[in-house]
C-alpha positions as CSV (number, residue, x, y, z in Angstrom):
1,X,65.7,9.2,152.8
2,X,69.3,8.7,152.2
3,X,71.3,10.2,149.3
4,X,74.7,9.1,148.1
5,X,77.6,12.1,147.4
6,X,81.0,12.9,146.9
7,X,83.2,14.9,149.6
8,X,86.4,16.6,149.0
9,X,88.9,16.9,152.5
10,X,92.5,18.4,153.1
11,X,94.9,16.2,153.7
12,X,94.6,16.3,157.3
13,X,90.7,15.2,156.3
14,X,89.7,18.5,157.6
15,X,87.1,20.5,155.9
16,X,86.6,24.5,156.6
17,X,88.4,23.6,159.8
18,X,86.0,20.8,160.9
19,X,87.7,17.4,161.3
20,X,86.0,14.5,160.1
21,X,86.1,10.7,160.4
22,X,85.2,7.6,158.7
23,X,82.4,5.9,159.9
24,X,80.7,8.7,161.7
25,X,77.5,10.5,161.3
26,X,77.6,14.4,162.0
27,X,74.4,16.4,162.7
28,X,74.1,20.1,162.5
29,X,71.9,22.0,164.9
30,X,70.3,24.6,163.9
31,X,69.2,26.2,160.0
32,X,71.2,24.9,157.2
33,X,72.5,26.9,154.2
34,X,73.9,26.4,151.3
35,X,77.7,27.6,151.6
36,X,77.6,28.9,154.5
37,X,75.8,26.0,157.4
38,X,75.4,22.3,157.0
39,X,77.3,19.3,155.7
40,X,78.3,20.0,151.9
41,X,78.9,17.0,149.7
42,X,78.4,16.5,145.2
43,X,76.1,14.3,143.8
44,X,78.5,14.4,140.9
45,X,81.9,13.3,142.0
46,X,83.7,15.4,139.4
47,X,81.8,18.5,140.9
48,X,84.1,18.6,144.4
49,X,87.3,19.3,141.6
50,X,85.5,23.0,141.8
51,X,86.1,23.1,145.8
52,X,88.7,21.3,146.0
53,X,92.3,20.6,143.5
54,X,92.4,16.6,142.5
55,X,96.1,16.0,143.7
56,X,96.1,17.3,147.2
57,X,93.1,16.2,148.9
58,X,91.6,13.1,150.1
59,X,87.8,11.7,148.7
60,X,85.1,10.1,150.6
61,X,82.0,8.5,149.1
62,X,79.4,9.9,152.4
63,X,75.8,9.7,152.8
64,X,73.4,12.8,153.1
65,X,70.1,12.6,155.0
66,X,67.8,15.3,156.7
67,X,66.8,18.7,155.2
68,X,68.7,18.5,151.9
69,X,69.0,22.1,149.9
70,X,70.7,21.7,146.2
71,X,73.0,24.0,144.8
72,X,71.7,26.2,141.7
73,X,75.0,27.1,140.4
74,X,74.9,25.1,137.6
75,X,76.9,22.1,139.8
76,X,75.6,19.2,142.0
77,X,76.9,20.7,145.0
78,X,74.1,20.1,148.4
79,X,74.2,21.0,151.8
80,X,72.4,18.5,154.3
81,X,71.9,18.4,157.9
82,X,73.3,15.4,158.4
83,X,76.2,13.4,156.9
84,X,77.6,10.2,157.2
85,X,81.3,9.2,156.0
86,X,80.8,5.7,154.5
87,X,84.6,5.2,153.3
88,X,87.2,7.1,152.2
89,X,88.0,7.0,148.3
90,X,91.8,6.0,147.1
91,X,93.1,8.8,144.4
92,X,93.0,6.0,141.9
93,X,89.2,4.8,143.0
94,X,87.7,8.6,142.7
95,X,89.0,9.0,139.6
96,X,87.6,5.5,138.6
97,X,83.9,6.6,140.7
98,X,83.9,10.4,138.4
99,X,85.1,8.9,135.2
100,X,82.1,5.8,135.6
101,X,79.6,9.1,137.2
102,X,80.3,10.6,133.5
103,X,79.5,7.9,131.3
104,X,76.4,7.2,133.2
105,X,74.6,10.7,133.0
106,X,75.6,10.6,129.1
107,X,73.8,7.7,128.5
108,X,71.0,8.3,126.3
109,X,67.8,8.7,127.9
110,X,64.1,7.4,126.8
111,X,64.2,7.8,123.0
112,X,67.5,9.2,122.4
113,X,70.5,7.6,120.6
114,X,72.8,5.5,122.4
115,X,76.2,7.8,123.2
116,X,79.7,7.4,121.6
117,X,82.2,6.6,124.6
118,X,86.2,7.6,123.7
119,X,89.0,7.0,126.5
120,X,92.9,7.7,126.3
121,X,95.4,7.7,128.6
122,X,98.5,8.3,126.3
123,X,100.7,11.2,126.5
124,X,99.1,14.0,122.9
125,X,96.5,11.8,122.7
126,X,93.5,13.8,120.4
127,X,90.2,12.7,120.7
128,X,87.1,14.1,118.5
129,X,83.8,13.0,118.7
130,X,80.6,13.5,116.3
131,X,78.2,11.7,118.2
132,X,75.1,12.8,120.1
133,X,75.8,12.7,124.1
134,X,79.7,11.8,123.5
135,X,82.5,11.5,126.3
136,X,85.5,11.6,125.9
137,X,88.2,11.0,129.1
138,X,92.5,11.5,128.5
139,X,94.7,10.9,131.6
140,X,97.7,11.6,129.3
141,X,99.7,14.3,129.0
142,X,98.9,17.6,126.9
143,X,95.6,15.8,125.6
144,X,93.1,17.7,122.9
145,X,89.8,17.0,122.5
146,X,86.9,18.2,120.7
147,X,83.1,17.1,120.4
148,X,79.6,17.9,119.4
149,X,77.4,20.1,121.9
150,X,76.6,18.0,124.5
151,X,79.5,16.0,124.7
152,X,81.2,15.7,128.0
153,X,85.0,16.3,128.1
154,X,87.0,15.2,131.2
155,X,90.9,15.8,130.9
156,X,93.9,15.4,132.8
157,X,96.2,18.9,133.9
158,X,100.2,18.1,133.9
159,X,102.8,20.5,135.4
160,X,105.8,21.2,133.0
161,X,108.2,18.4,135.3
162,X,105.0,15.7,134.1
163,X,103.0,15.6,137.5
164,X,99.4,15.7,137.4
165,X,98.2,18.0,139.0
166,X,94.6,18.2,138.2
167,X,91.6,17.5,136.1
168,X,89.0,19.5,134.4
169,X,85.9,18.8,132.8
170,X,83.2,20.5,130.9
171,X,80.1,19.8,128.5
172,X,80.4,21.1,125.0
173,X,78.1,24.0,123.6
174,X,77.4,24.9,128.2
175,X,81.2,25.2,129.2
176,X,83.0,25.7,125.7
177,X,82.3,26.0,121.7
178,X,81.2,22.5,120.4
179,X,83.4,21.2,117.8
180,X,86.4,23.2,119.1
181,X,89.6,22.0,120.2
182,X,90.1,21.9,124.0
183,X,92.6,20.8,126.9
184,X,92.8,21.3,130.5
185,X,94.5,24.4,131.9
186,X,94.6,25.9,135.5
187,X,91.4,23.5,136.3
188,X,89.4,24.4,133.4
189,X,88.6,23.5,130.0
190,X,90.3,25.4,127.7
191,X,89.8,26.5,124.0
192,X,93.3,25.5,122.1
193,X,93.9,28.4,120.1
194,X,96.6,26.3,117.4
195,X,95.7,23.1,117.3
């Protein structure tokens, strides 16, 4: 069984020192371990931004297969014994796969209300929502948002010359207060103290 994830590389597509290539398959021999032995690669796209910073590294979409252990850190992080690099992942197309990875797990599930969606990419832009299971995404500069618990907040980082330089994401009521005003700061999420 083959499972679809997310890997984060330098720019030299190196990764703790192993070099790796698209279109190969790479097998490790011997136990694998999570952290420490094995391929490592996110379910959740948005999940490599915690190994890895947004604006410096290259993306590959690779496949996973073998033993397969799963991270319990509260990410999607796994480890796999063998990985395959299926293509490599433009800036502009992993932002595009993490931002479409987002809406998807908010979506409601059996029984639940359907979610409340909210995108921006304008520079201040402040975005609130009040619905159950609501996203809300700003690629703009110094952008604020607040929602109810649950809702999933995915925001862009800008240096003080107006270069991105990161993204940071969090759920509401797990990562920060709900109903709190937040922005992105040195890859987190952030409570804004004066709004």
């Amino acid at each position: 069984m083959t499972t679809i994830a997310y890997k984060a590389f330098n720019a030299d597509f190196t990764c703790r020192g192993f070099q790796y290539e698209v279109g190969r398959t790479y097998t490790h021999d011997g136990k694998i371990s999570m952290c420490e032995a094995g391929f490592h690669a996110c379910e959740n796209p948005l999940d490599v931004l915690n190994y890895y910073n947004l604006c410096d590294s290259r993306f590959a979409v690779v496949e996973l297969s073998g033993e397969i252990l799963k991270h319990h850190e509260g990410d999607s992080k796994l480890c796999a014994a063998t990985l395959h690099v299926r293509a490599e992942l433009s800036l502009s197309d992993f932002v595009k796969t993490a931002v479409e990875c987002l809406i998807e797990a908010c979506k409601p599930k059996d029984g639940e209300s359907s979610e409340r969606v909210i995108g921006s990419s304008g520079d201040g832009a402040k975005l609130a929502s009040s619905g159950k299971n609501g996203v809300l995404c700003s690629s703009g500069c110094d952008a604020r948002a607040k929602g109810k618990a649950g809702t999933w907040v995915a925001l862009a980082e800008f240096d003080d010359d107006g270069e991105c330089v990161g993204f940071a994401t969090g759920c509401a009521g797990k990562d920060f207060p709900a109903d709190t005003w937040v922005r992105a700061q040195s890859g987190k999420v952030v409570t804004v103290e004066n709004n």
